[in-house]
Structure formats: C-alpha cells, structure tokens
C-alpha positions in Angstrom: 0.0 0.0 0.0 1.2 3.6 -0.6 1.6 5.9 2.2 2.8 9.6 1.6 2.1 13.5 0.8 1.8 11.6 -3.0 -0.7 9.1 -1.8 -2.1 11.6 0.4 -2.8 14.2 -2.6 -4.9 11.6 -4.4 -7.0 10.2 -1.9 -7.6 13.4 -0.2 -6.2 16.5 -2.3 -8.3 19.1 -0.2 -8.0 17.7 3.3 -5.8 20.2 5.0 -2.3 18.5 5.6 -0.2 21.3 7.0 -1.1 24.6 9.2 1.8 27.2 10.4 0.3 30.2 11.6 -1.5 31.7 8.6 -0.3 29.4 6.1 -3.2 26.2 5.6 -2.0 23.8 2.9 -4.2 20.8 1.4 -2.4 17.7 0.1 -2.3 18.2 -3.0 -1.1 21.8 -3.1 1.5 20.7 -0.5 2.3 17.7 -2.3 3.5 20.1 -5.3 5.2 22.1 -2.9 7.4 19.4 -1.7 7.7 17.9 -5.2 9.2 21.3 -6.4 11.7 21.0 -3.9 12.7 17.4 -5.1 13.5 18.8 -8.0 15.4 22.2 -6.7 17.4 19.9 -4.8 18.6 17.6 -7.5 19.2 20.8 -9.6 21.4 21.6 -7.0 23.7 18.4 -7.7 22.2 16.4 -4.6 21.9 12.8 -5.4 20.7 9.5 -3.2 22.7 9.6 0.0 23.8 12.5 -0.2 23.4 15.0 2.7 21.4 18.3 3.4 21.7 20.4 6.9 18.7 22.0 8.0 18.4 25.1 10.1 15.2 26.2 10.8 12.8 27.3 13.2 9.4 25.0 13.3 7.7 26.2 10.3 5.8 23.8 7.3 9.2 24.4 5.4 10.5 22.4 7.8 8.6 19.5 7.1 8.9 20.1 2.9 12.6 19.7 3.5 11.8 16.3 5.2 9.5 15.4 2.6 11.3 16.1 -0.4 14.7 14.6 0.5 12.9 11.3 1.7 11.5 11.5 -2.2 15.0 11.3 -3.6 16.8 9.4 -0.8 18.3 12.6 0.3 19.8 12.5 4.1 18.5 15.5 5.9 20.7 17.1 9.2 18.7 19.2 11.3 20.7 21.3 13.5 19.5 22.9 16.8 18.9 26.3 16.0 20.9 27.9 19.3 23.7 27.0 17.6 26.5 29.5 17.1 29.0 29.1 14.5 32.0 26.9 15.2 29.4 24.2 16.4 27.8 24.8 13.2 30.4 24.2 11.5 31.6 21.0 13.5 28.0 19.3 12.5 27.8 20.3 9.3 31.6 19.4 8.5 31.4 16.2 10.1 27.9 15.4 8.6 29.5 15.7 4.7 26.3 17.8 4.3 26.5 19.0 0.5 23.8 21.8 0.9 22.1 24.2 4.0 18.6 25.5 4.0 18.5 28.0 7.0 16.1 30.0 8.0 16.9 34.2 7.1 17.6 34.7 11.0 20.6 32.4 10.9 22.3 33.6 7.7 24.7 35.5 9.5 25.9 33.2 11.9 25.8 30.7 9.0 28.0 33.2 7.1 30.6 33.5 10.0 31.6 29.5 9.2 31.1 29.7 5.2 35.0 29.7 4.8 35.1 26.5 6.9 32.5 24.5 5.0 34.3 22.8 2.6 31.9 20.4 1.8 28.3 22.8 0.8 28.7 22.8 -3.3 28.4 25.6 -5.5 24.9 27.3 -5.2 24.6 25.3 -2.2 22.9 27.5 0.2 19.3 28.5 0.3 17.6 30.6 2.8 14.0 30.7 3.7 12.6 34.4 4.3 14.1 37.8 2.9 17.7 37.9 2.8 20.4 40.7 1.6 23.3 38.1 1.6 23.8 37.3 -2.8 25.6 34.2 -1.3 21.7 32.5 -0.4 19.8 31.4 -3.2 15.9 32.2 -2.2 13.8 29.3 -1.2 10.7 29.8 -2.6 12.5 30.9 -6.1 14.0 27.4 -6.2 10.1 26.2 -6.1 8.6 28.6 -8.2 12.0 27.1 -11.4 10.5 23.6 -10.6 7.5 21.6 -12.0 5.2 20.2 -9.5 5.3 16.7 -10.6 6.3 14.0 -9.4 10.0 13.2 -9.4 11.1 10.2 -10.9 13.5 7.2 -9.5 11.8 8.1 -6.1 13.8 6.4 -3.4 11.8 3.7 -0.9 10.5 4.5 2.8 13.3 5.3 5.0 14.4 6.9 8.2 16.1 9.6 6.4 17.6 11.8 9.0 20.9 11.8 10.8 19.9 13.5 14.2 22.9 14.7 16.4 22.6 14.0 19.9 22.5 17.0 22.4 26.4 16.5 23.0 25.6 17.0 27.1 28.1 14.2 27.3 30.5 15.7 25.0 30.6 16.6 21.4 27.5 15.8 19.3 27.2 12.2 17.7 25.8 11.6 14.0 23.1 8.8 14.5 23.0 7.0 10.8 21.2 4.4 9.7 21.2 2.5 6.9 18.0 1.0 5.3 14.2 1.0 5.5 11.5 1.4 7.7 10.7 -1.8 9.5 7.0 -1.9 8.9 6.3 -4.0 12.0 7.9 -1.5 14.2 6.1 1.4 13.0 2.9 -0.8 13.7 3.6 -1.1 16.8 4.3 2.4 17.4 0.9 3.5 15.5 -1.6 1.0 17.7 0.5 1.9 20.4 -0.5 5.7 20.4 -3.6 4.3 19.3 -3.6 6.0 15.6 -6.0 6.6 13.2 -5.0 6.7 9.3 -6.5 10.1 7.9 -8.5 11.6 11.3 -5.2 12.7 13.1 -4.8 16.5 13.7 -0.8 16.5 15.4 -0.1 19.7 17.0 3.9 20.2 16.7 4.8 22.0 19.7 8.9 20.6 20.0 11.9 21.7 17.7 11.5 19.8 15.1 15.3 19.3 15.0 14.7 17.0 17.3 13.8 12.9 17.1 10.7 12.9 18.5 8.9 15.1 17.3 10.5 14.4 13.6 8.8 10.8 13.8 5.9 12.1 14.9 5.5 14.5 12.0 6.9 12.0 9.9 3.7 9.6 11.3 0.8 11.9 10.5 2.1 12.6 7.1 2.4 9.0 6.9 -1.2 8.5 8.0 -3.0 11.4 5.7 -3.3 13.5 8.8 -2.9 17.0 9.9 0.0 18.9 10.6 -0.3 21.6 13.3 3.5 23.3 13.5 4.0 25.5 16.3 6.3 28.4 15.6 7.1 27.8 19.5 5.2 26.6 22.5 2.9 29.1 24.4 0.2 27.5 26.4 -2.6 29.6 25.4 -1.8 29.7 21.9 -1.5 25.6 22.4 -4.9 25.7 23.4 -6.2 28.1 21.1 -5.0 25.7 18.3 -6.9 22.4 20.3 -9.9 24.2 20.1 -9.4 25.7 16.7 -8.2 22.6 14.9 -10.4 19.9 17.2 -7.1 17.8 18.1 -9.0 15.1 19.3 -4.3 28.7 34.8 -8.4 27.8 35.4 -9.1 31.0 34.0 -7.3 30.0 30.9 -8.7 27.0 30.7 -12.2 28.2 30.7 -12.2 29.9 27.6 -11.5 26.8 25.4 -12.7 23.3 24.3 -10.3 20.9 25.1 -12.6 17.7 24.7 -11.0 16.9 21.2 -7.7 15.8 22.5 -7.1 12.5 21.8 -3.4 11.9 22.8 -1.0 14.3 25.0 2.3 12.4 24.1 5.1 13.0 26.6 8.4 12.1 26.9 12.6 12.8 26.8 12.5 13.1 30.0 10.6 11.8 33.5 6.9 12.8 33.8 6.8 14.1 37.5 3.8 12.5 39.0 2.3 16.0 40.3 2.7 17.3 36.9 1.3 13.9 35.2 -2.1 14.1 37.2 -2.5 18.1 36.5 -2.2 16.7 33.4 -4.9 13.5 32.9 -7.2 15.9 35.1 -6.9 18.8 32.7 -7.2 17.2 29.5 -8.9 13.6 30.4 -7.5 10.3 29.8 -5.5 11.3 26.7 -2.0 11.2 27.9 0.5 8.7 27.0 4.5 8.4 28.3 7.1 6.6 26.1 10.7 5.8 26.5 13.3 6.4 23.7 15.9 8.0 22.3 17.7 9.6 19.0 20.0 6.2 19.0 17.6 3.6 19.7 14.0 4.7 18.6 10.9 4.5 20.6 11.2 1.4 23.0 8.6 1.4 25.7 4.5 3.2 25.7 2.6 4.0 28.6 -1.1 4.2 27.8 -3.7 6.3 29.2 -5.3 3.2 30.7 -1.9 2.6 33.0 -0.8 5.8 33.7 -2.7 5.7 37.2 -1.7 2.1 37.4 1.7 2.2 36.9 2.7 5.6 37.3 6.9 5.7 38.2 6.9 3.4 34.9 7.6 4.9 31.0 5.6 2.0 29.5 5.7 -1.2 27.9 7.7 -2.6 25.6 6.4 -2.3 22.3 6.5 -4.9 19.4 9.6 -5.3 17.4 12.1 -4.4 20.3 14.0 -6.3 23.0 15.1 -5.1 26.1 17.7 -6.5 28.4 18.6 -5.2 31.8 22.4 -6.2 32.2 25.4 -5.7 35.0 28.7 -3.8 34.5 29.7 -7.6 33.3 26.9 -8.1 30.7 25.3 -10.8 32.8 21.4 -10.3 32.6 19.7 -9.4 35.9 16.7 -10.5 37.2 13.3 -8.6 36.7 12.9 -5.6 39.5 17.3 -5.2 40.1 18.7 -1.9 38.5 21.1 -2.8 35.9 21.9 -0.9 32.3 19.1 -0.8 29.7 20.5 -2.5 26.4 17.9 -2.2 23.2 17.4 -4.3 20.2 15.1 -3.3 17.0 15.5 -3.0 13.6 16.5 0.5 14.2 19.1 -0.4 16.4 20.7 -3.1 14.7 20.9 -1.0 11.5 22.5 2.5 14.0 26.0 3.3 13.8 27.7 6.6 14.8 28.4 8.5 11.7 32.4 7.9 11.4 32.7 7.3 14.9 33.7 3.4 15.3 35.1 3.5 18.8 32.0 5.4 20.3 29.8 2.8 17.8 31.4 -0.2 19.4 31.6 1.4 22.9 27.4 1.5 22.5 27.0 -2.4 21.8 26.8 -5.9 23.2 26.1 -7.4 20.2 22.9 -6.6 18.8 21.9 -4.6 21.9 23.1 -1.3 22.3 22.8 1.4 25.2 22.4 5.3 26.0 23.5 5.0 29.3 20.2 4.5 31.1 19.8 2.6 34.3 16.2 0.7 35.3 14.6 -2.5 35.7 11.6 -4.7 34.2 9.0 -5.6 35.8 6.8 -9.2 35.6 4.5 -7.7 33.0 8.1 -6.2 31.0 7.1 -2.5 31.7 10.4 -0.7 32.0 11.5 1.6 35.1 14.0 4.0 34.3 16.0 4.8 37.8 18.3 7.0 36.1 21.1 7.9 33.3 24.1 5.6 34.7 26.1 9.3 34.1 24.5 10.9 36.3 25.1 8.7 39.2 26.4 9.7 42.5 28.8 7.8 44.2 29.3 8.3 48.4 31.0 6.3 50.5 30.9 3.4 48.2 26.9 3.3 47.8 25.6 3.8 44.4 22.9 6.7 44.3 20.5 7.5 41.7 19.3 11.3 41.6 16.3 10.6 40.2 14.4 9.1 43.0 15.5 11.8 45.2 14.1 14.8 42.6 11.2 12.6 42.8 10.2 13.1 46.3 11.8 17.0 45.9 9.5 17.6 43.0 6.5 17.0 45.6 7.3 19.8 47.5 4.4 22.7 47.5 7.3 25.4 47.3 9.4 23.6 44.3 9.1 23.8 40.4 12.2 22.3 39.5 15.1 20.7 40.9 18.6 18.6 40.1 20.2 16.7 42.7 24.0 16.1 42.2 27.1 15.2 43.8 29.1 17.1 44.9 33.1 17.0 46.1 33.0 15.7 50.0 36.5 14.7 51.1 35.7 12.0 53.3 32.6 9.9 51.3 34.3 11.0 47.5 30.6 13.0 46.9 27.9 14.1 49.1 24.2 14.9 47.5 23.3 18.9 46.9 20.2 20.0 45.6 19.5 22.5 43.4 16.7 23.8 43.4 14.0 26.3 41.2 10.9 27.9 43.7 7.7 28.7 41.7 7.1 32.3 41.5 6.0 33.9 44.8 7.1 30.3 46.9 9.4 30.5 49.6 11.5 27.8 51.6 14.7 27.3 53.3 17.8 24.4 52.6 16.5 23.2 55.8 12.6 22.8 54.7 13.9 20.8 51.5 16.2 19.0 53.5 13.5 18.3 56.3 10.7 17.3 53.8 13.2 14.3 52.5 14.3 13.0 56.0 10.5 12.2 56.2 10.7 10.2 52.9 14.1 9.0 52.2 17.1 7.1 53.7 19.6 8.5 55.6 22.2 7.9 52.2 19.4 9.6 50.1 19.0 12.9 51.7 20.6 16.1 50.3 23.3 17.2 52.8 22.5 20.6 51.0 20.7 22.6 48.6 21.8 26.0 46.6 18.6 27.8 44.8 18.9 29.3 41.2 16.6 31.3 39.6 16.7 28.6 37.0 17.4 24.9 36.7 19.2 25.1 33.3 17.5 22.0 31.1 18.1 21.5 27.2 15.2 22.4 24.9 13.2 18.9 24.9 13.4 19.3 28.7 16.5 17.1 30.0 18.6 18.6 32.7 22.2 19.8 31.6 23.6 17.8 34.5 27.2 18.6 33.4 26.5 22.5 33.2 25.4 22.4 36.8 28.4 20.0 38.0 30.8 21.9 36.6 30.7 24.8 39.3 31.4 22.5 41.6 34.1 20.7 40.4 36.0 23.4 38.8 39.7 22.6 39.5 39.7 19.1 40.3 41.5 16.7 38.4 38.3 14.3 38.7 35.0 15.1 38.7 34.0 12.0 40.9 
C-alpha cells in the first residue's frame, strides 16, 4: 500500500495536511510544494545519499525539507537552532552535508563559518525568508523554477535523517542508519499511540530538529493526517490551536474546548507524577508516556489506561524491540534489580555513529546497544527507568540515583524544578546537593527541603544541602544539563568524581 504526501494528494487532495500560523495547505497543493523541492534539490547536484543540513525554526518548510529529501533518498541534518557558528560548522563538517537550508535569521551566523565548510557545493545555500546576503539562493524561487510533478527514481520508505545528539556528554554524535523502515515496528508504534489513518490533527509544539517530534510529524504525514506546527510553545496559543483545529491557569482553561484531544504524548524526560495528574485531570484520559531515544528509537509506551496504574513506569515494551537489563559484566539481571538498559530493534541493529567506530562499538553488546540508562523490568516487562548511569552519584561506596530523590523533591508545595548532584566531600568522594528552582511567589529554606526528605528518604538519600537558582538550566526537549550544573562544583579538580 502507498503511504505519503503523494498518496495523500490523491485520496484526499483538499484535506488540509499542513497549518503554520497563517499558512493552511491541502495535500495536493503541499504535495507540489514538496515535489518542487525534489526537483530544486537535485538541480542543485544532490543525489541519493547524499546530505542536506537544516536550520530552521518549526515552520511547514521544515517538514517540505523532510518530505522532499525522503522522495530522492536525500539525508536530511537538522541542526539545533541555538547554535553559534563553530558548532555549526563541527556538525555540518562532520555530517558531509553537500547543501544548507536555514532560516533568514541564521544567515549570518551561518555566514561567519562559510569559509570553513568545505563540503556545501556551488549554489549550495538557500535561505528561507528575505535575505540581503547574494551568497543564499531564495527558497521559494527554487520552487517557483521547478515543476510540480512528481519526481522520478523516487527512493523507498526510510528513516532519512541523521539526528545529532545534544552533546551533554561531549561533542555531538551523528546517529545513521542504513535502510528502511521496519513496517512492524512502526505498527507497533501507530496502535501503540492508538492511531488513526486520515483523522489525526498533530499539534507540533517541540523543535522539530529533534527525534521525536521528527517521527511524529513523519507519522501523520504517513497517515493522511494533519500537521499543526507550532512556531514555539505558548500555552494559550496551544490551546487556542486544540480548540481551533479539534485535536482530538483555570481562567485560561475556561475559555477553550479541550474535549477533542485524543493523545497528549510526553516524553525525553521523566513525567513528575504532580505534573502527570495536572495533566490527565486537565485534558482527560489522553496522555500517553514513552521511552526512547535519538539512538535507539521509541522502545517502551505508557497508555492512558496505566498511567494511574503504573505511574513511576515509561511504559511497555512495544512490538519489534528487545530489552535487556544487564550488570557492568553483561550478565542479565533478574526482573525488578537496577542494571543498564541495552535495546534491540530493527533500528538499532541497522545504528552506527556516523564515522565514529570506537564510540559505535563502545554502544553495543552485540545486537543490543545502550544510551546510558539505568532501570529495571517488571513481571508484566514495563520498563522503570532509575536513572542515566552518568549521572550517578557515588558516596562512600553506595551507588545513588538522583532521580528518586528529585522525585520526592518535585512533591514539595514550594518547588518547580530541581537537580540533585554530587558534589566534592572529602571524606565519602561525593555528598548529595540539591539545586533547586521555587515557583514564583514560593518560599523555603535548605532546611525545609532537607526536612521534607528526612520524612521520605534514607539517611544515604537525603541532600546534605541545597543552593537555589533562579533557574534549573534544562536543554530544549526538557532534559537537565547535568554537566552544566556539576561543573561549578568541580572546577579545578582533576576528577569530577
């Protein structure tokens, strides 16, 4: 069966299939949109494998880019758009990218590397918006040259992007596959969000230079959905849109129909309970968790139906991967012991590190490879994730893992975020600190946080103290920058355990 924008543009050429602001799309004016761009793209010399880095805010150009380089087997690079330009160029260099498409905000600090990149061809750049820079070719003037037919030789189905990882373990990793799509897997992914082909309206609220949301853009084209692409999040405008587009503070909530949501997906990072049950009671019974990553995929779903059931877990395992729960030895543990999560799935087995062998090989056991993430299984084989084995804190010989203590932390009236660390003690090696972010208005002492967990945690557990920040720095799908907020702390020392 044929699944696409092309498919999409002859079953259902006037169903909307992409909103961005003021900009409404049907399929099969989109279709010709991204078709156009085929074309631009192999007039610009691009051929099958070949790779194009993206730097854009959300916007449905964006998702054209993704579209029209999966047509002709084009690799696409999204890069985070906060970078500056020697990271830039780092990516993009070490990518092989062959062309750029950034966004008109970005051409100068996309100009302050041009020298560097070696690799961009001839006419290479193209900028999206009004630009003064001759060096850009304009985006929608590469369309406007190109028929909006079909291109020919398409290439097959295939997860066409090589995502760089956040690099908050050290400089950012190409994640390349080689391949198809595995059908089953993306099966299992669509009945485990509990998908419908052609009645899905997907609000876009992430950067789309990320995984996640990527797939799940790349899913509702897939389906014959909708595409809602937030510029950025707001809350209000996110509900404006649910009530708008019928996705199915109090005062806020009052003005707008929520009852069409269907599924609040969350995930790349733990749901704090307090925050997950504001949640179900705001929007209903809608909101699924899932475990993953830019390496391995989407592992693990949490449906609405067990999110007050099971709610420490991230969700099941889903069809088409294998988890094993391992020792520093690679001897399997038994189900409920903490041990390092190791995947399998077709995405995994077909994963390398672009031109990184050792870091490749450092990643697998085999056919199972890992992120760094501690947990456990359960009986049912609903994963538990304790913590990133990274961030584990190490006192007086007891392994501890931070995120059961920012658990408890989180459930404090006065808290809104929070990062426990270790810290240099010169007796136990480390000693737990908190730091901690107080909602607007809240007040507390070291002493009230460090009170509230002697009523809810071991002795070993508890903070021996906690510094507050105005803000607990986190990278842009939400994970804290751990490292960032060590760093302080260690400054100096030869080791940072």
């Amino acid at each position: 069966m044929e699944i696409g924008a092309a498919a999409n543009a002859t079953i259902a050429p006037d169903r909307t299939a992409v909103v961005c602001g003021d900009v409404r799309y049907g399929w099969r004016e989109w279709n010709g949109r991204i078709n156009q761009l085929a074309h631009a793209l192999r007039a610009l010399g691009l051929e099958r494998g070949d790779k194009l880095a993206v730097m854009l805010h959300n916007c449905h150009q964006f998702m054209e880019v993704a579209q029209a380089a999966s047509k002709i087997g084009v690799v696409m690079v999204p890069l985070n758009y906060r970078l500056r330009g020697r990271e830039i160029e780092y990516i993009v260099d070490n990518s092989d990218a062959r062309a750029l498409v950034c966004g008109a905000e970005f051409v100068p600090e996309v100009a302050s590397v041009m020298d560097q990149l070696r690799g961009i061809v001839r006419s290479g750049y193209v900028v999206v918006g009004a630009s003064d820079d001759g060096r850009f070719a304009r985006y929608e003037d590469l369309l406007a040259a190109q028929p909006a037919t079909e291109p020919e030789e398409q290439a097959p189905p295939s997860m066409n992007a090589m995502i760089y990882t956040s690099g908050t373990t050290g400089r950012p990793k190409g994640v390349y596959r080689s391949g198809g799509i595995d059908p089953m897997m993306l099966l299992g992914i669509v009945q485990g969000f509990g998908l419908q082909p052609g009645s899905e309206v997907h609000i876009v609220p992430a950067p789309l230079y990320h995984s996640a949301p990527t797939l799940g853009a790349a899913l509702t084209v897939a389906l014959g959905g909708t595409l809602v692409i937030m510029a950025k999040f707001d809350p209000e405008e996110f509900l404006a849109l649910v009530d708008r587009e019928k996705v199915i503070p109090d005062e806020v909530k009052r003005r707008y129909d929520v009852s069409s949501m269907r599924s609040l997906i969350v995930g790349a990072a733990p749901f704090p309970l307090e925050t997950k049950l504001a949640a179900i009671e705001f929007f209903g019974d809608c909101v699924y968790e899932y475990y993953g990553s830019t390496d391995a995929g989407l592992n693990a779903i949490l449906p609405p139906a067990e999110q007050r059931a099971r709610p420490a877990s991230c969700g099941k395992v889903v069809a088409g991967t294998d988890i094993l729960i391992l020792d520093d030895d690679g001897t399997p543990l038994p189900r409920r012991q903490v041990g390092s999560i190791y995947i399998t799935n077709p995405l995994v087995r077909a994963m390398q590190y672009y031109k990184d062998p050792e870091k490749t090989k450092e990643a697998f056991r085999g056919e199972y490879m890992t992120v760094g993430d501690m947990g456990y299984l359960d009986e049912d084989n609903y994963l538990y994730i304790v913590d990133r084995k990274t961030d584990m804190v190490i006192s007086g010989g007891v392994n501890i893992y931070p995120a059961e203590i920012e658990e408890i932390i989180y459930e404090h009236p006065a808290v809104l975020d929070v990062a426990v660390i270790g810290v240099p003690n010169e007796e136990w090696g480390e000693e737990l600190k908190a730091v901690v972010q107080l909602k607007d208005g809240a007040r507390a002492t070291a002493d009230d946080i460090i009170d509230f967990c002697r009523e809810r945690l071991a002795d070993y557990k508890r903070p021996r103290s906690v510094d507050f920040v105005a803000e607990v720095p986190r990278n842009p799908s939400g994970k804290l920058l751990k490292r960032e907020i060590r760093a302080s702390y260690w400054e100096g020392r030869e080791r940072r355990v």
